[in-house]
N, C-alpha and C positions, 0 to 999 in steps of 0.2 A: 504494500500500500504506500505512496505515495503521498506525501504531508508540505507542503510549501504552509510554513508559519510565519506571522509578524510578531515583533511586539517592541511596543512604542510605549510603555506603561508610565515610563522615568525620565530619565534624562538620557539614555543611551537608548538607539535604536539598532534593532537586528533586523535579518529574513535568513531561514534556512529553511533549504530542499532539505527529506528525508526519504530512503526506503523502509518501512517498519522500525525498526531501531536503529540502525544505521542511519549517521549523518554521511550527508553526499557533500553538503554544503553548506557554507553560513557567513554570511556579510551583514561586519558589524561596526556600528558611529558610533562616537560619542566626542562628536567636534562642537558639542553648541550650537550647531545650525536647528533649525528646526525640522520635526519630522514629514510638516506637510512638505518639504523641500528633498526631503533624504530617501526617504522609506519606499516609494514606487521606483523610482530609478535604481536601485536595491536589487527590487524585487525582479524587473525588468534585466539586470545585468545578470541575477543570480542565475535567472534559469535561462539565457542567452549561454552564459559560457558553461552550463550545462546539459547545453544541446536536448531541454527536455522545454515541451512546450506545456501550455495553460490547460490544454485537452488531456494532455498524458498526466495531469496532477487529480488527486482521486478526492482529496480531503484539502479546505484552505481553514487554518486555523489561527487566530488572535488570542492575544493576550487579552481579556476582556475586562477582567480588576480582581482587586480595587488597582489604585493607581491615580495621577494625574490627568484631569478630567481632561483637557486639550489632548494629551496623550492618549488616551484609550478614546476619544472619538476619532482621532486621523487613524487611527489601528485597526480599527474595526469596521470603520465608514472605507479603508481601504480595501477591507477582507470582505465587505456584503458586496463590493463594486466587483473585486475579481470574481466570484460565486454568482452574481446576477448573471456577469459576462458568459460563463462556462458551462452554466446550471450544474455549481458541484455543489455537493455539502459542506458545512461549519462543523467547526467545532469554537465554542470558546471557553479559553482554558482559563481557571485561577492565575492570576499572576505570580500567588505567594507559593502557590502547588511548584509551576514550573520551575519557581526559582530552587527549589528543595531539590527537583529530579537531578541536578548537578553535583550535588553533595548526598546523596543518598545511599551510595558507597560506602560511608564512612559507617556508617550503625551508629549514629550521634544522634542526639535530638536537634533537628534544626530548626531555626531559626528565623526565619524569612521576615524581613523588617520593609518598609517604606516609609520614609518620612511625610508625616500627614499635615505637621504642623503642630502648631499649637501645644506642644508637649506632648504629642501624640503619634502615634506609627500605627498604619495596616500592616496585620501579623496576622500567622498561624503558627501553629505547632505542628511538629511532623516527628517520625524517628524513621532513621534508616533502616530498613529489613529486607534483607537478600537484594539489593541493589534499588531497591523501591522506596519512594515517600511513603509511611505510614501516618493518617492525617490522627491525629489526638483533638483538636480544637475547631472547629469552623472559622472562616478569614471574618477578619473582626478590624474595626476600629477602639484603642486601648492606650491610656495613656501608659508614658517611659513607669511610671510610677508604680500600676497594676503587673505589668509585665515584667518589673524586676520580681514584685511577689511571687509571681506565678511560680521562675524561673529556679527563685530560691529554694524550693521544693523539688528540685530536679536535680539527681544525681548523678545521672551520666553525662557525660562531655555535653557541652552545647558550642555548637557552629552558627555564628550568627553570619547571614549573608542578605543584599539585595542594598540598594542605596542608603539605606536608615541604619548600616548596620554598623559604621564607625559611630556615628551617632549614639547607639545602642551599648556598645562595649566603652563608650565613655561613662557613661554614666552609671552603665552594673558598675564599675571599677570605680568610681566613686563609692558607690554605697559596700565595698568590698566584696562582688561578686565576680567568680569567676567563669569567663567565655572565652571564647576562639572565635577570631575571625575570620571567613573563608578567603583563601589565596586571592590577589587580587584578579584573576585572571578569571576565576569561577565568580566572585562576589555579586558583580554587576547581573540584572537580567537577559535573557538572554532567549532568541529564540527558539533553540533545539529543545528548552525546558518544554516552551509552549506545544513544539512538535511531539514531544515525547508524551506528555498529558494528553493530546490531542488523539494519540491512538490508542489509549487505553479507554476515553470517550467513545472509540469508533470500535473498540471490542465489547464494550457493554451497551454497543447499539443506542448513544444520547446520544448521536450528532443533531445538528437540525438543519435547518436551510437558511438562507441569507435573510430573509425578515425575520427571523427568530435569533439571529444572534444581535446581541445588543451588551450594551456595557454593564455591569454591574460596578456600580461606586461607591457603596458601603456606607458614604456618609455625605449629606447638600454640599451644595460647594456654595466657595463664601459670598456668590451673588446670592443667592438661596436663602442662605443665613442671616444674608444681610435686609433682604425683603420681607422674611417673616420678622426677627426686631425692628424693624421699621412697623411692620402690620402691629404688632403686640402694643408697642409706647402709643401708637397712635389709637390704639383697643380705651389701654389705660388713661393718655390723656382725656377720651372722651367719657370715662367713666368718672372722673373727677371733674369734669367740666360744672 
């Protein structure tokens, strides 16, 4: 099976071709530019100097979330455009899933972080078993605060990895907790993760089709947030009026 993945969740943007487990290929930025500038030209070189076309890809899979809202809409609004184009099937993968398939080797508990803001990180938990993410936690929005607790309870090695995860090992280490941080080479997201999640989706028969894949964001984004306290002060000013 055949897997062409994006993901554009963070600040680094990928695309990798796949055969079943097997990486064919993977082209991947993280120059600052933006993704609606990177990420199809990516995708277009990958599978040009791969000699494999849009018809010979069986599965298009994104990174869907959580993640950076601008980021997982070009990710995704990219992957329902290539999938309209083909009439292939979706898959969209956790982002915090795919980041774990990289370090799952290890038999660790990892750690999968994004920086969300605000003293906060999209996280899950996972452990490694026989080469696999085992999920323990559903992807969550939590602050640094909850998820040192959580962490402190956990006794086997932790590998923290994904953008939020210096972030993350500064601050266990402040509160005298200790983690590892995945190689730098691994830490960043990446899209073989999303491929890899993507067939395990397409063995247990969830893929769906291009209007069904959509972003999940775990939590408003701050125009959102910023339009319901507006609605609220303006509830309350009138209730004191």
């Amino acid at each position: 099976m055949k897997i062409l993945a994006l993901e554009s969740s963070a600040t680094a943007a990928s695309a990798a071709l796949c055969e079943d487990e097997e990486l064919i290929a993977q082209s991947f930025q993280h120059s600052g530019l933006t993704h609606s500038r990177t990420l199809m030209p990516m995708v277009e070189d990958l599978l040009a100097n791969c000699g494999v076309t849009l018809e010979q890809v069986d599965v298009i899979a994104a990174a869907a979330g959580p993640g950076s809202f601008t980021g997982l809409r070009i990710g995704v609004s990219a992957a329902k455009g290539l999938a309209w184009a083909s009439g292939k099937p979706c898959a969209g993968v956790s982002t915090l899933e795919a980041m774990a398939w990289s370090l799952a080797h290890t038999g660790a508990v990892l750690v999968p972080v994004m920086d969300a803001r605000r003293s906060q990180v999209y996280n899950a938990l996972f452990r490694g078993v026989a080469g696999r993410p085992e999920r323990l936690c559903p992807d969550r929005a939590v602050s640094l605060e909850q998820l040192a607790a959580e962490l402190e309870n956990i006794e086997n090695p932790k590998i923290l990895v994904g953008d939020g995860a210096l972030l993350c090992y500064n601050d266990l280490t402040k509160r005298g907790l200790a983690a590892e941080l995945a190689p730098p080479h691994l830490r960043m997201q990446s899209a073989w993760g999303v491929a890899r999640g993507a067939l395990e989706l397409a063995r247990r028969g969830e893929l769906t089709d291009a209007n069904g894949l959509v972003p999940v964001y775990h939590r408003l984004s701050q125009a959102e947030r910023e339009r319901l306290a507006r609605e609220q002060n303006g509830r309350e000013e009138a209730q004191h009026g």
